[in-house]
Structures are given as structure tokens and as C-alpha cells.
Backbone as CSV, one residue per row, in Angstrom:
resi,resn,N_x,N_y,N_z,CA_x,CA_y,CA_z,C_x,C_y,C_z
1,UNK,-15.730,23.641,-5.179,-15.306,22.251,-5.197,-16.090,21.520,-6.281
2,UNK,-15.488,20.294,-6.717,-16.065,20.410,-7.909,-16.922,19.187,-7.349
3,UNK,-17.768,18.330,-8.467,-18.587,17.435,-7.409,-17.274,16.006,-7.390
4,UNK,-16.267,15.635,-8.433,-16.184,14.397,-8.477,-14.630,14.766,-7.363
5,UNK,-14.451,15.938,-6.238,-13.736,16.295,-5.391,-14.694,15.826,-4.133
6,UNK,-15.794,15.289,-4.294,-16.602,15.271,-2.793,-15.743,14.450,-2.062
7,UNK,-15.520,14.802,-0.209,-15.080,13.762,0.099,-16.211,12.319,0.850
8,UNK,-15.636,11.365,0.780,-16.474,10.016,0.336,-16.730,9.405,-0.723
9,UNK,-16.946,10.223,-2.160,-16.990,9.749,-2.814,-16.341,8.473,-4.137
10,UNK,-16.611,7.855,-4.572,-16.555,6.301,-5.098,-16.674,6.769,-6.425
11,UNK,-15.878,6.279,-7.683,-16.427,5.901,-8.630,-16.969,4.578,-8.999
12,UNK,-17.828,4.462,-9.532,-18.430,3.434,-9.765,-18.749,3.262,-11.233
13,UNK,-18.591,2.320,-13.001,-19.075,2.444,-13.575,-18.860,3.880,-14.154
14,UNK,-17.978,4.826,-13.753,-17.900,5.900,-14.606,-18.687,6.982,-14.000
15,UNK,-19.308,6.753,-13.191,-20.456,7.568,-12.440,-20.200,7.805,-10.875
16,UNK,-20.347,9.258,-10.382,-19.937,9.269,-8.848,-20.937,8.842,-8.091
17,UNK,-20.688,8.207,-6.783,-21.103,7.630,-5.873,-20.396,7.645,-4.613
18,UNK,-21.515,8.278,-3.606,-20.737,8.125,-2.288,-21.406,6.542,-1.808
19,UNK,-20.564,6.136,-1.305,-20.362,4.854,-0.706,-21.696,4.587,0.090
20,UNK,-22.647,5.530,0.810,-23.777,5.543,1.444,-24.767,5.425,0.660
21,UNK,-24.568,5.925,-0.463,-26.087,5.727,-1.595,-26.183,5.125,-1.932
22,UNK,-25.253,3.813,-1.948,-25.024,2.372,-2.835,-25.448,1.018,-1.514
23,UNK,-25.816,1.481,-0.161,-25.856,0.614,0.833,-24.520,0.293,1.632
24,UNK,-23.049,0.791,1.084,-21.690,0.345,1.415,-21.999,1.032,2.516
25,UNK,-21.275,0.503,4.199,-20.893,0.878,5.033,-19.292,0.597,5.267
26,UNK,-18.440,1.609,5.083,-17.172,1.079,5.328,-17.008,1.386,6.599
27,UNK,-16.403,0.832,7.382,-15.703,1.107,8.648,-14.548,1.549,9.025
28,UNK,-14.647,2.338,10.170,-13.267,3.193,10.202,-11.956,2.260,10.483
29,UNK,-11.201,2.489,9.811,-9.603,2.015,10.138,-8.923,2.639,10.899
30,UNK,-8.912,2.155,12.011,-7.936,3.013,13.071,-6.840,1.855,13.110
31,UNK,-6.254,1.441,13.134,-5.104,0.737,12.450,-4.497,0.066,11.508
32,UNK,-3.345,0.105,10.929,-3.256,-0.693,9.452,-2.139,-1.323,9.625
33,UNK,-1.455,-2.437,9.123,-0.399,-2.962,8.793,0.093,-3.361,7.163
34,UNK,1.324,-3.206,7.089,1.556,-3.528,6.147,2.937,-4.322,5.555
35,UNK,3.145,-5.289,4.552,3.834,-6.038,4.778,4.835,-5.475,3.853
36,UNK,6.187,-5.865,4.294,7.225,-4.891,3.149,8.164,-6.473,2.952
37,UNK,8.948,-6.572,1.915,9.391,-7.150,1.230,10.747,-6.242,0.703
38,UNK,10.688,-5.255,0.368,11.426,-4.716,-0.850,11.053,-5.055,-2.140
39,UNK,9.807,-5.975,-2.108,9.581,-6.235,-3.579,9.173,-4.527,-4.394
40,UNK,9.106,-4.633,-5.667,7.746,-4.090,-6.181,6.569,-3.641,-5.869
41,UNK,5.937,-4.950,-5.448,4.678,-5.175,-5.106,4.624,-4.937,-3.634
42,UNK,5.575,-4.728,-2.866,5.307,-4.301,-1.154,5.829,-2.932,-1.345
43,UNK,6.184,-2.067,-1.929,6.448,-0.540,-2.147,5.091,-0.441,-2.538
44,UNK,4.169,-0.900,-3.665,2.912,-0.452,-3.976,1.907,-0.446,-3.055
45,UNK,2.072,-1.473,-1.886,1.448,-1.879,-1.101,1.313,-0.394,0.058
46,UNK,2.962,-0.445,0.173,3.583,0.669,1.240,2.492,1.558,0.839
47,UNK,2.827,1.881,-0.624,1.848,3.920,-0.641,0.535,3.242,-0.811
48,UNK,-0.508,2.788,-0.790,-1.764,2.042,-0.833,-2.058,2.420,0.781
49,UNK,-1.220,1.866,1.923,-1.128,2.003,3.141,-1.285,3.388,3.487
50,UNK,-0.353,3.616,3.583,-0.157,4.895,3.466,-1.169,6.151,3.121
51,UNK,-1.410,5.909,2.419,-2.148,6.552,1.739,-3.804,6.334,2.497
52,UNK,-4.088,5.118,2.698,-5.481,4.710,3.655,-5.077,5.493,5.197
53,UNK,-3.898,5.374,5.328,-3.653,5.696,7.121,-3.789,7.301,7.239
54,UNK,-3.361,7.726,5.610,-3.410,9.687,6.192,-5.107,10.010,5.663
55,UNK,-5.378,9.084,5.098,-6.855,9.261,5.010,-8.015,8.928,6.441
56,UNK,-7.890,8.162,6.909,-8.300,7.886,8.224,-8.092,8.156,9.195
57,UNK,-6.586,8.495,9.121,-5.768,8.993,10.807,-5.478,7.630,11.421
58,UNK,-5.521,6.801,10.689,-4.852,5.586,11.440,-3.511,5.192,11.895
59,UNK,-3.425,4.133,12.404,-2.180,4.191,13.405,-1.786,3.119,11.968
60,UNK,-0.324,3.153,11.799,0.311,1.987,11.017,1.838,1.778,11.288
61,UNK,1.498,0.203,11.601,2.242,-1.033,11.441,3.466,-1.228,10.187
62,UNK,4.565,-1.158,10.326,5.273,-1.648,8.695,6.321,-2.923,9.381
63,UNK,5.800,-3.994,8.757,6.453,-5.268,8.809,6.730,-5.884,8.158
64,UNK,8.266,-6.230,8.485,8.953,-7.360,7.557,9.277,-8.759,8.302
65,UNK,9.252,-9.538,7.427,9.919,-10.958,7.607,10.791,-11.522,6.877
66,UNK,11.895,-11.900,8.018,12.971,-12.685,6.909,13.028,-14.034,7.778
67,UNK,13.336,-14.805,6.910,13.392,-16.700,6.793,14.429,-16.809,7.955
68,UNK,14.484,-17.716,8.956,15.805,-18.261,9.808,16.429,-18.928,8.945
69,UNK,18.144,-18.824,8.499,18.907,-20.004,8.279,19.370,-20.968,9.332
70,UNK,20.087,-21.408,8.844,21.150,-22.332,9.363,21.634,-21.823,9.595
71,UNK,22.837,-21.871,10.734,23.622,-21.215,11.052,25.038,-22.211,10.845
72,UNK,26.175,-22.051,9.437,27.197,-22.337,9.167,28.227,-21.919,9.602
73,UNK,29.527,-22.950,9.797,30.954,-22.341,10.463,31.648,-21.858,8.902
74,UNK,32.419,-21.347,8.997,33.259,-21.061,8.203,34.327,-22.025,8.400
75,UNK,35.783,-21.889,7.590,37.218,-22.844,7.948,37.707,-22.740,9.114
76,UNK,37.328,-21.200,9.273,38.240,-21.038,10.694,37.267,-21.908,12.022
77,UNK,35.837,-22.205,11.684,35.239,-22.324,12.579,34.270,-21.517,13.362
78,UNK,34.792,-20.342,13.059,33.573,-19.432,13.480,31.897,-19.312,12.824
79,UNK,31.159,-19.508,13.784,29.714,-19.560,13.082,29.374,-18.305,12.193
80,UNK,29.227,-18.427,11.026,28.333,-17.534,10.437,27.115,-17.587,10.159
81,UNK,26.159,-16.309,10.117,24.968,-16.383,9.983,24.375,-15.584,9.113
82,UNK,23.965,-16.157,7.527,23.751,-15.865,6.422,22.803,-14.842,6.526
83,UNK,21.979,-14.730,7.786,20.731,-13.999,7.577,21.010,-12.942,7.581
84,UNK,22.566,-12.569,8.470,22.226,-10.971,8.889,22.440,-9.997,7.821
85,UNK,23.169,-10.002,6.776,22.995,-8.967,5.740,21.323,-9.179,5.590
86,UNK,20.578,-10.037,5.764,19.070,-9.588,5.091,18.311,-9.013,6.273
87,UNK,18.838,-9.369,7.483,18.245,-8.831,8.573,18.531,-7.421,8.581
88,UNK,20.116,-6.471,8.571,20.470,-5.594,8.440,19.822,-4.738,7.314
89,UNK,19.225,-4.916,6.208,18.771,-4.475,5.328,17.327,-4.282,5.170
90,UNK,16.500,-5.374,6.120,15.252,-4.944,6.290,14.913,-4.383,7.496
91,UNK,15.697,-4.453,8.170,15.594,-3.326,9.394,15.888,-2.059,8.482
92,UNK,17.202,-1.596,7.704,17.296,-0.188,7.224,15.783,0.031,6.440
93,UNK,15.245,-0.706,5.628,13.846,-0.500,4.603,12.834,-0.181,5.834
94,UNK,12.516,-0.944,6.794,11.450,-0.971,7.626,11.598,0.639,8.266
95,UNK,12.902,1.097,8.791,13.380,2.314,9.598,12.929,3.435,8.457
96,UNK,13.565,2.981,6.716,12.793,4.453,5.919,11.592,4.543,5.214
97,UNK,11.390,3.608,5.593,9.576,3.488,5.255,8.579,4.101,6.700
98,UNK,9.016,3.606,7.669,8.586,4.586,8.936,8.820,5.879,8.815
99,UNK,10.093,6.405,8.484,10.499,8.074,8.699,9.356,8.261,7.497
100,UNK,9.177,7.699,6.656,8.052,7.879,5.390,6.820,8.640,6.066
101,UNK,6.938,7.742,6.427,5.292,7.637,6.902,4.733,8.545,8.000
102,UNK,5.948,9.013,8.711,5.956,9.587,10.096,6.417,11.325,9.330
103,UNK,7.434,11.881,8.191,6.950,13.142,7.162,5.842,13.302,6.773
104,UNK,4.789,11.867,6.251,3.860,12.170,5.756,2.613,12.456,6.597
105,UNK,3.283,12.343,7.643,1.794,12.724,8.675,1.315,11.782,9.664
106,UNK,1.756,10.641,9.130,1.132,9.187,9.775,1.433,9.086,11.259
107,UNK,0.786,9.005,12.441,1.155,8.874,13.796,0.206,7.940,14.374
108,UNK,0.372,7.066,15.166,1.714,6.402,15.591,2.269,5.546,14.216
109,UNK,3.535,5.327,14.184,4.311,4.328,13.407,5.039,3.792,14.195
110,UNK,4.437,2.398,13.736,5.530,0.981,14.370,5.804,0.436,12.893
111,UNK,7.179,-0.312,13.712,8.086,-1.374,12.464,8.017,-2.384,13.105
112,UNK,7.790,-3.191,13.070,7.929,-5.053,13.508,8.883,-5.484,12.133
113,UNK,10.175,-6.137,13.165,10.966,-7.018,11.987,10.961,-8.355,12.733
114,UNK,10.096,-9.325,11.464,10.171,-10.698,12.089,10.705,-12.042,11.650
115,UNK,11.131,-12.974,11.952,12.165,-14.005,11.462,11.510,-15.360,11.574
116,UNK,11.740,-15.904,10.307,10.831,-16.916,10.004,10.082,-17.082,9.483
117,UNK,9.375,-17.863,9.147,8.084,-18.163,8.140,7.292,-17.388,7.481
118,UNK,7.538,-16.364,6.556,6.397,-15.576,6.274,5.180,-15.362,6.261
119,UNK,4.498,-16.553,6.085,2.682,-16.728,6.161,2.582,-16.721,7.548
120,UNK,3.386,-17.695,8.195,3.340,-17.788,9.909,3.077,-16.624,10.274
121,UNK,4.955,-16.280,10.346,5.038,-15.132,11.611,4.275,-13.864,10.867
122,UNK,3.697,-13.548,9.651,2.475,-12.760,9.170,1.664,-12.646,10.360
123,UNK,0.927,-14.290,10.050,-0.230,-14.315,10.902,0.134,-14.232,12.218
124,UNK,1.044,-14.716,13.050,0.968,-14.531,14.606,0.978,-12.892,14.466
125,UNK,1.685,-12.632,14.031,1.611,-10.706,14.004,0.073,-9.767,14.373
126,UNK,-0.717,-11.057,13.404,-2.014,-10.515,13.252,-2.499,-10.926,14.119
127,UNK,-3.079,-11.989,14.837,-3.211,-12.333,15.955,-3.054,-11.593,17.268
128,UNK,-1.530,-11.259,17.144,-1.246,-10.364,18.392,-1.720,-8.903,18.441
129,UNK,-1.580,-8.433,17.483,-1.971,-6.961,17.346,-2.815,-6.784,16.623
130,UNK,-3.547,-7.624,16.085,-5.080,-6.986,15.428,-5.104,-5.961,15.215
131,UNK,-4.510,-5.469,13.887,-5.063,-4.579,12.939,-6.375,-4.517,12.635
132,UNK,-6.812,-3.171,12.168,-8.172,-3.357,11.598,-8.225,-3.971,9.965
133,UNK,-6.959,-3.985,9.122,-6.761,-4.031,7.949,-4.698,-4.568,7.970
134,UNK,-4.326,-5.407,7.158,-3.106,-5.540,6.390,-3.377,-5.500,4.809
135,UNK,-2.173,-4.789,4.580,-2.064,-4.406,3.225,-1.085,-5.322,2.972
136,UNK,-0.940,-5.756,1.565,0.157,-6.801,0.730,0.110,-6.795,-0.228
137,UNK,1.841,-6.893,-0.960,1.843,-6.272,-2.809,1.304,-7.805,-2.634
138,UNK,0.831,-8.315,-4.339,0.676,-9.818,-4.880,2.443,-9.559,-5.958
139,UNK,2.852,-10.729,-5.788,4.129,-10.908,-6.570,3.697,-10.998,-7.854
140,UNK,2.574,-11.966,-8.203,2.696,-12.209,-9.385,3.415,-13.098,-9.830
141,UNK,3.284,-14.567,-9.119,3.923,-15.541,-10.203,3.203,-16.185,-10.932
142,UNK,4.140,-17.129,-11.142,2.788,-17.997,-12.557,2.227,-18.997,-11.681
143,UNK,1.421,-19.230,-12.313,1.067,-20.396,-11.722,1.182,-21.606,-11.853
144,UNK,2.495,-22.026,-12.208,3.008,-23.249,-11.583,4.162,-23.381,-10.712
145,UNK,4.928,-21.763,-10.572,5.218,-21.410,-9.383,4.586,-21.723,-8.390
146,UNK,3.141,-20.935,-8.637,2.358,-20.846,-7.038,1.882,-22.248,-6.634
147,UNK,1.589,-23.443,-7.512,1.114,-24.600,-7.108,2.218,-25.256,-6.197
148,UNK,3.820,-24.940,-6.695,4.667,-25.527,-6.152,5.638,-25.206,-4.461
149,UNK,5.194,-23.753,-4.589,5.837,-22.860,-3.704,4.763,-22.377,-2.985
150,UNK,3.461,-21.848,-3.190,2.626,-20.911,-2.497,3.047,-19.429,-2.629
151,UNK,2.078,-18.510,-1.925,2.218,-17.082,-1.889,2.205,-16.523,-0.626
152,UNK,2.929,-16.035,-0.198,2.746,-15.483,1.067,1.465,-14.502,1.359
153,UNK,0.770,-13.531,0.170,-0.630,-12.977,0.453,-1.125,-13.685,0.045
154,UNK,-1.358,-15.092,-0.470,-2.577,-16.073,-0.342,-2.399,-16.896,0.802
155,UNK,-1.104,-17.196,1.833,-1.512,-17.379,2.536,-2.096,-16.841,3.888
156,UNK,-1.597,-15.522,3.552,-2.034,-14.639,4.887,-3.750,-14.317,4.346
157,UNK,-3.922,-14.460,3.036,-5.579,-14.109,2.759,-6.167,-15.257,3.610
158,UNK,-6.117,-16.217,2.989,-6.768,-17.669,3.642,-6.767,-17.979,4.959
159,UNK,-5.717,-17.450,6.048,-6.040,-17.649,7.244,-5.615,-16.529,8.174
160,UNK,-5.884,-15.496,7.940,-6.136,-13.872,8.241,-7.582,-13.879,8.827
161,UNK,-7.474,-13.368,10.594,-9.125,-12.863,10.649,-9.447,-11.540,10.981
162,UNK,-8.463,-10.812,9.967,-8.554,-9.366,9.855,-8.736,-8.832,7.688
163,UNK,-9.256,-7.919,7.732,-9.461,-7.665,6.272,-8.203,-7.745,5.402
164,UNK,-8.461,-8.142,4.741,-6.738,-8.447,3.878,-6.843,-7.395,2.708
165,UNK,-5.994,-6.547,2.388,-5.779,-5.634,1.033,-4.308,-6.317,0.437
166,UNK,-5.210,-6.856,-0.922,-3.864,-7.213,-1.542,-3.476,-6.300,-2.762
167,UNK,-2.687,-5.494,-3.339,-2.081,-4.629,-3.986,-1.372,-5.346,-4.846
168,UNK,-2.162,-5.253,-6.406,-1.529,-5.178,-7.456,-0.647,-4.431,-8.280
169,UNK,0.467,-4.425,-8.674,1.472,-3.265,-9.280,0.473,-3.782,-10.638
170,UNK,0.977,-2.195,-11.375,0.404,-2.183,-12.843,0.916,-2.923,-13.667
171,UNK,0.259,-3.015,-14.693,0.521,-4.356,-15.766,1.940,-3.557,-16.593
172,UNK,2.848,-4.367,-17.451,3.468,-3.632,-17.525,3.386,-3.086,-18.847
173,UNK,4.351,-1.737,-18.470,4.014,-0.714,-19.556,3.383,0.169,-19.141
174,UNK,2.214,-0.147,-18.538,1.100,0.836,-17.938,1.339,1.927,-16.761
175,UNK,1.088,3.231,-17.401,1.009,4.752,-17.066,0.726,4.134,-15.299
176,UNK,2.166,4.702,-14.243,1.847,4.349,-12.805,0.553,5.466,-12.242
């Protein structure tokens, strides 16, 4: 084995380091959540997750949220409800991101699909089931987007009282 194969080990500065020689105590993750979107940045998030949960043996969470509409009649009068193609579609993402996760080894897998407020129903999520860790892509807007609109992982950072992992996709161009 070679040395920069140790397991524990950190790069640091170009130089290996296990996490114990530096004073780091990480703590075990026995559960993770993670937030899916279909963005970009919540697929990067997904294998980030993923990837921490078959490393630990942790249990993981994959959750989505979609917004409540209004609920509109059509001519004829019958109510329609704009949400459900997005509801129908993040239930299918949430269902193959689980079978994901559940080939790759990951046990237990839960899906939570939740409706409404994203930063909210985020946080009640967290609240209720206390993860040891949530994972979240960052979108990446500009920032006068974000002054006007907000971010859903800045707001789940800011009032999260569980560790927040936020997941950057690569700059672009850049070798994934």
C-alpha cells in the first residue's frame, strides 16, 4: 500500500496528513442528508453524500422540496394543480437517487419529498430527524441575484443546528 493510500489520511499543503497528527478530531457520521434539486449542484452534492455515507456506513436521507402553488381552475372549471408534474418528477429523481445509493452499498436509505418553502421545510426536516451532517450543491448566483432572492444553502447554513456541507460544482471548463 502505498503511503498517500493510508486510510485517514488528509492532504494538506501538498503533504500527507492523517487528521490525528494535525489535532483534527472528526466525528463519526452515522447519518447524512442530502438535498436534491435536479440542479447541477445537488447531483454534485448527491455523489459528495454518497460517497461520505459508503465511507462511514452511514444511514442517508435524500430530500427534495417543491414550492406549494395555487391551485387554478381551468374553463371547464376543474381545479388544476401546477405542482404535480414537479411533484411527479421529484419523487421519480428522489426514487433513482435512492436505488443509487442502495447498488452502491448505502443502507438504510430514506427519500423525504417535501412541499413548500425550501429553507423552511429544509430546516423542519432537520429538526425532526437530526442528521449528523446535510449536504447541499451552492447554485452559484450572482450576487445581486442573491441580495434579491436569497439561497436556499445559505439559508439552511445560517439556521441549521446540524453541520452543513455545501458542494461546489467545478469552475467551468475544469477537468470533473
Amino acid at each position: 500500500m502505498r503511503e498517500d493510500e493510508l486510510p485517514g489520511s488528509t492532504r494538506f499543503d501538498g503533504g500527507l496528513t492523517r487528521a490525528g497528527e494535525i489535532g483534527v478530531t472528526m466525528p463519526a457520521l452515522r447519518s447524512i442528508a442530502v438535498g436534491m434539486d435536479g440542479s447541477p449542484s445537488s447531483e454534485k452534492a448527491f455523489e459528495w453524500a454518497l460517497e461520505l455515507a459508503k465511507l462511514g456506513g452511514a444511514s442517508l436521507a435524500i430530500v427534495g422540496a417543491i414550492p406549494l402553488h395555487r391551485v387554478y381552475a381551468t374553463q371547464t372549471g376543474s381545479p388544476v394543480e401546477p405542482y404535480v408534474e414537479d411533484r411527479r418528477a421529484m419523487s421519480e429523481l428522489l426514487r433513482r437517487r435512492a436505488e443509487s445509493a442502495r447498488q452502491a452499498g448505502v443502507h438504510p436509505v430514506a427519500r423525504f419529498l417535501l412541499e413548500g418553502a425550501a429553507v423552511d421545510e429544509l430546516l423542519n426536516f432537520l429538526d425532526e430527524h437530526r442528521p449528523d451532517l446535510m449536504v447541499l450543491g451552492a447554485r452559484g448566483v450572482s450576487s445581486a441575484r442573491r441580495v434579491l432572492l436569497g439561497s436556499v444553502s445559505e439559508g439552511v447554513l445560517h439556521h441549521a443546528h446540524c453541520s452543513i456541507l455545501i458542494v461546489r460544482p467545478p469552475p467551468a471548463g475544469a477537468a470533473p
